[in-house]
C-alpha positions in Angstrom: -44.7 4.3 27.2 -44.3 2.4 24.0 -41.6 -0.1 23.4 -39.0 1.3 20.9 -37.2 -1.2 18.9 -34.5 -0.2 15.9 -35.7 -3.2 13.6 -33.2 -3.8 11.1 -33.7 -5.6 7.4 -30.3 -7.7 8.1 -30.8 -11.1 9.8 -28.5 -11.6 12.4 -26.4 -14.2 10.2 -25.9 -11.3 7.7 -24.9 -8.8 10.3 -22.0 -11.4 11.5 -21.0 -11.7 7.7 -20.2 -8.7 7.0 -18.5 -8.0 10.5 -16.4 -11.0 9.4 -15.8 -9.8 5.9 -14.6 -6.3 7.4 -12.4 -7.9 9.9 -11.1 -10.1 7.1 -10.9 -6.6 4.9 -8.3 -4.1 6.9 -5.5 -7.1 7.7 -5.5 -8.4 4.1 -5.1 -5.2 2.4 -2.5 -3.9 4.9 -0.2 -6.8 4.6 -1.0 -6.6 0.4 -0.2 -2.9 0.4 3.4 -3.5 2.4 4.0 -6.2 0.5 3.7 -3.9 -3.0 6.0 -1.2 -1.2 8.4 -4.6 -0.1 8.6 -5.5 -3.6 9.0 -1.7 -4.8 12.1 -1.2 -2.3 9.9 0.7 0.5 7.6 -0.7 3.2 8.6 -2.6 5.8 9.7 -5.8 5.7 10.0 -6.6 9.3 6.1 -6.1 9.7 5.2 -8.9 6.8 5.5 -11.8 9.1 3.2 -10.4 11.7 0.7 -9.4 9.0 0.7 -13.1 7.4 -0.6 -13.8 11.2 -3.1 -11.0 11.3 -4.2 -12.5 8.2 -4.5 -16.3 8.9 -6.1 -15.4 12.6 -8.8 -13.2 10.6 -9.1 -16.2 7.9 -9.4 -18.4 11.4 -12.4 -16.4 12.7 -14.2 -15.9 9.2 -14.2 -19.5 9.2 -15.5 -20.5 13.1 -18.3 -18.1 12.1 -19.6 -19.7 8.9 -17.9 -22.9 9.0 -15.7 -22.3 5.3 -13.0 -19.9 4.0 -14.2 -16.9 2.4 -14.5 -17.0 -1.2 -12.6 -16.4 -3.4 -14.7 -13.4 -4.9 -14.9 -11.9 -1.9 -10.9 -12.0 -1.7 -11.2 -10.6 -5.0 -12.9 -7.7 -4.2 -11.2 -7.1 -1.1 -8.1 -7.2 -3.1 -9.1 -5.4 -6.4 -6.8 -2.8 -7.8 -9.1 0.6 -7.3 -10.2 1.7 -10.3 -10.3 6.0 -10.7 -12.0 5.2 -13.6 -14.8 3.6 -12.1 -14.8 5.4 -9.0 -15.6 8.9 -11.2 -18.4 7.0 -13.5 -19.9 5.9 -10.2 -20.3 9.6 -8.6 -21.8 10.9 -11.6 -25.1 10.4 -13.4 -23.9 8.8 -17.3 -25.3 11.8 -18.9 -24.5 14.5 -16.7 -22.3 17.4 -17.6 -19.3 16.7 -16.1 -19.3 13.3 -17.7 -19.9 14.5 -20.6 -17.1 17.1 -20.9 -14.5 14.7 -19.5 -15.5 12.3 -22.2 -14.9 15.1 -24.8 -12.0 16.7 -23.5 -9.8 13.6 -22.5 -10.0 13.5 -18.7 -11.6 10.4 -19.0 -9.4 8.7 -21.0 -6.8 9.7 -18.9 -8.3 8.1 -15.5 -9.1 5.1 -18.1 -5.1 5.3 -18.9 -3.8 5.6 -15.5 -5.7 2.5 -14.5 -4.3 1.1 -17.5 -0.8 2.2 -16.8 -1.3 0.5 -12.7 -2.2 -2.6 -13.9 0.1 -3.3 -16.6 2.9 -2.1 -14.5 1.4 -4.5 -11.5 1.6 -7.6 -14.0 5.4 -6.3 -15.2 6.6 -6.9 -11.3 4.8 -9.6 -10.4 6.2 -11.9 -14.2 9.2 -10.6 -12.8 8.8 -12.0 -9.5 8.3 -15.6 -10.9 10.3 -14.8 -14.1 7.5 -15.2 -16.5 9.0 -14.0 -19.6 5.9 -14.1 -22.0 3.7 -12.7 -18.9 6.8 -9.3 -18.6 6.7 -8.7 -22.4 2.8 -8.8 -22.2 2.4 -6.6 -19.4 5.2 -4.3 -21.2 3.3 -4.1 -24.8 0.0 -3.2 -22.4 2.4 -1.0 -20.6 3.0 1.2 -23.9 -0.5 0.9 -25.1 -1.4 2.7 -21.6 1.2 5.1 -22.0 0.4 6.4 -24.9 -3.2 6.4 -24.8 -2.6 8.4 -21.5 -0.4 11.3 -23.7 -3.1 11.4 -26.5 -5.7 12.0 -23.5 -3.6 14.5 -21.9 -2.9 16.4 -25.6 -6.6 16.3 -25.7 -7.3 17.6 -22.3 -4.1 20.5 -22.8 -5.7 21.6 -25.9 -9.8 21.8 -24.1 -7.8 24.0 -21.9 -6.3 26.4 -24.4 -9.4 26.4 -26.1 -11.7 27.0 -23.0 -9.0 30.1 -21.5 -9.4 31.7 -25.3 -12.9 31.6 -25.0 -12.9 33.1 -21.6 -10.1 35.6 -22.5 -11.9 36.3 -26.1 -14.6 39.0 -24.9 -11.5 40.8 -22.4 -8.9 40.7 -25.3 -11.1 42.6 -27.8 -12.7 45.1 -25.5 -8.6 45.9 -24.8 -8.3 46.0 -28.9 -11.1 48.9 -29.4 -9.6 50.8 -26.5 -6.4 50.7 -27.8 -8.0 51.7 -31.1 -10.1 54.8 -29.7 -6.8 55.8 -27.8 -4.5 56.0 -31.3 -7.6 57.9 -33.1 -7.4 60.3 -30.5 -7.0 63.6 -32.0 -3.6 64.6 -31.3 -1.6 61.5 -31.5 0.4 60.1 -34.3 -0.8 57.6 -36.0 
């Protein structure tokens, strides 16, 4: 009987990396996501020390494995605010329907907006943090650009819906008109 192998295209060096990268991925985003609902007046606060350790012990074995600290892109990517935006242009061909009519009706622009509207307010709390007055009133001017880029979108996106539900409801609304027409022609009713 033949010898079966599963032969993978990873060398075993890679195959520790990103084991090490996804242990290094679950205990810094936990501790960064308690530490955003710390700051916002949730979360819990009595959990942050033990999630700094989770954090330096997965730092400790990323390290005995490749002999440095992770980079810093990869912290950067482990840590990178989650984009809707990008998430819906990813699942989508760039000239596929669905793209297309969320470009023309606003829903893209509003994903584009809420993004907008995360990260400005993310830069607001953390200049508050430190009490970076020129970093607050940036965020804030970025803050109302987001804000009301996200209300045009959504006017644009109401008014696609009107317009769609008219177009739907046309064809019902006049066959309803000529019956209500035939009905008062009807001999026998007052005009």
């Amino acid at each position: 009987m033949a010898d079966l192998r599963l032969v993978s295209e990873q060398s075993e060096e890679d195959i520790r990396k990103a084991e090490a990268e996804h242990a290094l991925r679950q205990p810094v985003r936990e501790l960064a996501a308690n530490v955003l609902r710390v700051v916002r007046g949730a979360g819990d606060p009595a959990r942050l020390s033990g999630q700094m350790c989770d954090c330096l012990d997965a730092f400790q074995r990323y390290r005995d494995t490749f002999g440095v600290w992770p980079a810093s892109w990869t912290l950067g990517e482990i840590l990178q605010f989650p984009s809707e935006f990008q998430e819906t242009l990813e699942k989508f061909d760039h000239d596929s329907p669905e793209l297309q009519r969320w470009a023309k009706n606003g829903k893209l622009d509003q994903l584009f907006a809420k993004d907008a509207i995360g990260k400005a307010a993310l830069q607001i709390i953390a200049a508050r943090l430190l009490g970076q007055k020129l970093q607050i009133a940036a965020g804030e001017s970025q803050l109302s650009g987001a804000v009301r880029a996200f209300e045009e979108a959504n006017e644009r996106y109401r008014a696609s819906l009107k317009v769609s539900i008219s177009d739907r409801a046309g064809p019902a609304i006049k066959r309803q008109r000529k019956r209500a027409t035939r009905k008062d022609k009807q001999p026998g009713r007052p005009s």
